[in-house]
Backbone as CSV, one residue per row, in Angstrom:
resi,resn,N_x,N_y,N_z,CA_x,CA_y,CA_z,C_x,C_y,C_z
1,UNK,105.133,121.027,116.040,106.438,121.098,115.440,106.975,119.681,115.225
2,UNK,107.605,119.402,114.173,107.835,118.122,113.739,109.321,118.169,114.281
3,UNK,109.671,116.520,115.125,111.341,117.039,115.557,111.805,115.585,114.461
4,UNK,113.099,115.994,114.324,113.613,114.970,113.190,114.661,114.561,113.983
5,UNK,115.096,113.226,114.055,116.286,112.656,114.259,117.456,113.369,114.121
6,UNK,118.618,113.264,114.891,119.765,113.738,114.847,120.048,112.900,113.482
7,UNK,120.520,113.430,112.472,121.230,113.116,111.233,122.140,111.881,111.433
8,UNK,122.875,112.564,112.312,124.143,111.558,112.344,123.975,110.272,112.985
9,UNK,122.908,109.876,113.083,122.127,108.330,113.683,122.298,107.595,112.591
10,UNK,122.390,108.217,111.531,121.957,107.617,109.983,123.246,107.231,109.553
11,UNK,123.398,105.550,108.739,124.178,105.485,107.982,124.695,105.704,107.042
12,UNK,125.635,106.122,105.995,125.838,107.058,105.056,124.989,106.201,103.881
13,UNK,124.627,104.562,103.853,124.114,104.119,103.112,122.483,104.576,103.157
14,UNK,122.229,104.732,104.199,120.776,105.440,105.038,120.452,106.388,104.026
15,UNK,121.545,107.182,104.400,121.070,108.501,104.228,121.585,108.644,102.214
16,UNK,122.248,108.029,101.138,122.064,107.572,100.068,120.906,107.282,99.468
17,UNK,120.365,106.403,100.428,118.632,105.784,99.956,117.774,107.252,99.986
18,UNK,117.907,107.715,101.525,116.943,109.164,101.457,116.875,110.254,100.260
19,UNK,118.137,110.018,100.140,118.853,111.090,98.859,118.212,111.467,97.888
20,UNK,118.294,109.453,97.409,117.126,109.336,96.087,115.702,108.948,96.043
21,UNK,115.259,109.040,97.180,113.860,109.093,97.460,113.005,110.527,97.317
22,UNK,114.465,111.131,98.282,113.697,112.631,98.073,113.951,113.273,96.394
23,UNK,114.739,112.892,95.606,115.310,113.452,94.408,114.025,112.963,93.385
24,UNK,113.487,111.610,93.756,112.544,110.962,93.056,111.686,111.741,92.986
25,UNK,110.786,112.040,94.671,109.892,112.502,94.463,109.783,114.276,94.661
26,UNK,110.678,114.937,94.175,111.220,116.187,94.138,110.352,117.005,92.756
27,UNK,110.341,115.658,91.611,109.458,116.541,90.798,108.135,116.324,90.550
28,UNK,107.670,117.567,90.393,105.560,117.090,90.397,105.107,116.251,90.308
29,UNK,105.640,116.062,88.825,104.809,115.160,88.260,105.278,113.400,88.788
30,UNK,106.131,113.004,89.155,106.702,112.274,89.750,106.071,111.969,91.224
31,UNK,105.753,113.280,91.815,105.244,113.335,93.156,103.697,112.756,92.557
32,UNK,102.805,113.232,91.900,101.753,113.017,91.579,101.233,111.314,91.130
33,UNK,101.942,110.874,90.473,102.355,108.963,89.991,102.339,108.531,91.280
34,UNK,103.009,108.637,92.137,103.699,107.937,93.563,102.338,108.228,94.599
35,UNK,101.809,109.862,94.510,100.580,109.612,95.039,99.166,108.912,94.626
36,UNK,98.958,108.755,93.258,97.825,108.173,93.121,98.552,107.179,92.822
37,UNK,99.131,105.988,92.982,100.097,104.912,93.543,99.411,104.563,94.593
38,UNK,100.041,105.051,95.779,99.740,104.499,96.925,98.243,105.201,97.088
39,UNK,97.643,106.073,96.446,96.007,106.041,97.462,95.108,104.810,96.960
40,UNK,96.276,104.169,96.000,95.010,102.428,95.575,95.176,101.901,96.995
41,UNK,95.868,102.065,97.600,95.890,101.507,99.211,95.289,101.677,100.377
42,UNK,94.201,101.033,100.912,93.549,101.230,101.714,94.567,101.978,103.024
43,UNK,93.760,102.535,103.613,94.467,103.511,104.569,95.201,102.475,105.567
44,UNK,96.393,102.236,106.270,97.096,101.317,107.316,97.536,100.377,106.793
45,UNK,97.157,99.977,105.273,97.940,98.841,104.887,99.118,98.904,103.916
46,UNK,99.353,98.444,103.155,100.244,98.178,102.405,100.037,97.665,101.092
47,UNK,100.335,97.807,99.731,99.994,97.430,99.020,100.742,96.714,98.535
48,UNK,99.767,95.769,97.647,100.751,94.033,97.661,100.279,93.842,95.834
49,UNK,101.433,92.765,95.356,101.107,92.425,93.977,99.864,91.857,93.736
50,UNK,99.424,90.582,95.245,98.387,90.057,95.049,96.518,90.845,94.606
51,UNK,96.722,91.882,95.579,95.837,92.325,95.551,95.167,92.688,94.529
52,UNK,93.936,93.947,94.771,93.714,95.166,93.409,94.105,95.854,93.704
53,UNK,95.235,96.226,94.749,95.733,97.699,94.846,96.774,98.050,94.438
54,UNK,96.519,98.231,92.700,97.765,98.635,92.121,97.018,99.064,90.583
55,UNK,97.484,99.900,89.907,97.306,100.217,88.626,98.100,99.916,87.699
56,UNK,97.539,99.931,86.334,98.426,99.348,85.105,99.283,100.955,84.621
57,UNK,100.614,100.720,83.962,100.932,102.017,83.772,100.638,102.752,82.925
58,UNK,99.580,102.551,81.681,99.327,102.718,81.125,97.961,103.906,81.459
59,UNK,97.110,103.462,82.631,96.287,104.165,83.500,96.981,105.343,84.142
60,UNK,98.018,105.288,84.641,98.341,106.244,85.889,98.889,107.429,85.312
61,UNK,99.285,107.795,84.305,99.192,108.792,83.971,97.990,109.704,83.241
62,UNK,97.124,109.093,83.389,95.491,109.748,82.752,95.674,110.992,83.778
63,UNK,95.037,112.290,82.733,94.871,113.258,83.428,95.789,114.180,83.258
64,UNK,96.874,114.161,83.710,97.955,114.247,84.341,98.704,115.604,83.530
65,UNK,98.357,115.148,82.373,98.924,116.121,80.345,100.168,115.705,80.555
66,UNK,100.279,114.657,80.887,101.882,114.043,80.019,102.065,113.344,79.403
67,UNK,102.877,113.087,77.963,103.329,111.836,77.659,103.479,110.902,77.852
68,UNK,103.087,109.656,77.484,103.031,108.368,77.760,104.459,107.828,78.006
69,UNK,105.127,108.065,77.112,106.758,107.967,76.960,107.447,108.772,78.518
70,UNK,107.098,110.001,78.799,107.119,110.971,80.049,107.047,109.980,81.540
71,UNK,105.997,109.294,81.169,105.207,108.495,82.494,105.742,107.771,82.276
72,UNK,106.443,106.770,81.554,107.029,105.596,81.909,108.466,105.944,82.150
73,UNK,109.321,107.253,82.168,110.518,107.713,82.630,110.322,107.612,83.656
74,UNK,109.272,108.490,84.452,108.700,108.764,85.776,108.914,107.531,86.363
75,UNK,107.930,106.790,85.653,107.964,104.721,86.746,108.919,104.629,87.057
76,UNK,110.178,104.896,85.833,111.647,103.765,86.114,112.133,104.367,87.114
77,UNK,112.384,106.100,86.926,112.649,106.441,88.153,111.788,106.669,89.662
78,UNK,110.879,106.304,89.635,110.167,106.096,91.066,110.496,104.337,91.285
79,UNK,110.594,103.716,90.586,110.963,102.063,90.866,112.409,102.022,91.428
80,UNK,113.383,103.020,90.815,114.744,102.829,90.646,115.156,103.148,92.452
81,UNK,114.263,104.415,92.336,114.408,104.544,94.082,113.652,104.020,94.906
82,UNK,113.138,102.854,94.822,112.172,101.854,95.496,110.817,102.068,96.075
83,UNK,110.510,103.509,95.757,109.269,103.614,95.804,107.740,102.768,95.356
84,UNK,108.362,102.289,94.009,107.138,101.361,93.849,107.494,100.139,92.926
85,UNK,107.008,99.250,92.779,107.011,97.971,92.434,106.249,98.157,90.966
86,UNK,106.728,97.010,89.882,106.354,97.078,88.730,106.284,95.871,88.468
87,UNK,105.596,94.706,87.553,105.072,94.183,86.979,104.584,93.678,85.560
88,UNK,105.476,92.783,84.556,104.503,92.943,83.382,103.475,91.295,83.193
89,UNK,102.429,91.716,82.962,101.278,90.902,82.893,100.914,90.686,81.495
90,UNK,101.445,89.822,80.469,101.075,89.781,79.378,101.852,91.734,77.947
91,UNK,100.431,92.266,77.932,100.960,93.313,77.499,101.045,94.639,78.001
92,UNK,100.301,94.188,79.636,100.393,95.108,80.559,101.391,95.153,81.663
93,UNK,101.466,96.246,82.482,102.362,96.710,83.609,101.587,97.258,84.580
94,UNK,101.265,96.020,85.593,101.338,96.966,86.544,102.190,97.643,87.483
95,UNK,101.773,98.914,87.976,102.618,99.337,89.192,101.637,99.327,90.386
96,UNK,102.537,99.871,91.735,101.691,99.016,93.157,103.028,99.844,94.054
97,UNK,102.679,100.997,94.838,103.919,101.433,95.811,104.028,100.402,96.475
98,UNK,105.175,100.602,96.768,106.228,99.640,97.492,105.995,99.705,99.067
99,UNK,105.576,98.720,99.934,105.064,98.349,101.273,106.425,99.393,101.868
């Protein structure tokens, strides 16, 4: 059984951030970006700009049957709630979840 913190530990700014984390990743396809996101990340670490553990955005929606235009809504809002980090490299973007 998973026990969760008493709520009220949390600052109302706390619990704002949670808000839109969970709202972010609330829809599928949104949930789906954010996970193949972070599995470029070796298991225990963190993924960093330096590295290769990050994809261009142009990649991360392969598969997926969405719009290209679709997937880059998705980014702004998975970036907007700090889930992941973005990047432009010339005529590319990468993205890279956020440590």
């Amino acid at each position: 059984m998973i026990k969760l913190r008493n709520m009220s530990n949390y600052s109302n700014v706390q619990l704002e951030e949670f808000s839109e984390i969970f709202k972010a990743l609330a829809n599928p396809n949104r949930l789906r970006i954010f996970l193949r996101l972070a599995s470029c990340c070796e298991p225990g670490t963190a993924c960093c700009e330096d590295g290769d553990m990050h994809q261009c955005a142009g990649d991360v929606g392969q598969d997926l049957g969405i719009a290209p235009s679709t997937v880059s809504h998705h980014l702004k809002e998975l970036r907007r709630a700090g889930l992941i980090r973005m990047e432009r490299q010339g005529k590319r973007v990468r993205c890279w979840a956020e440590p």
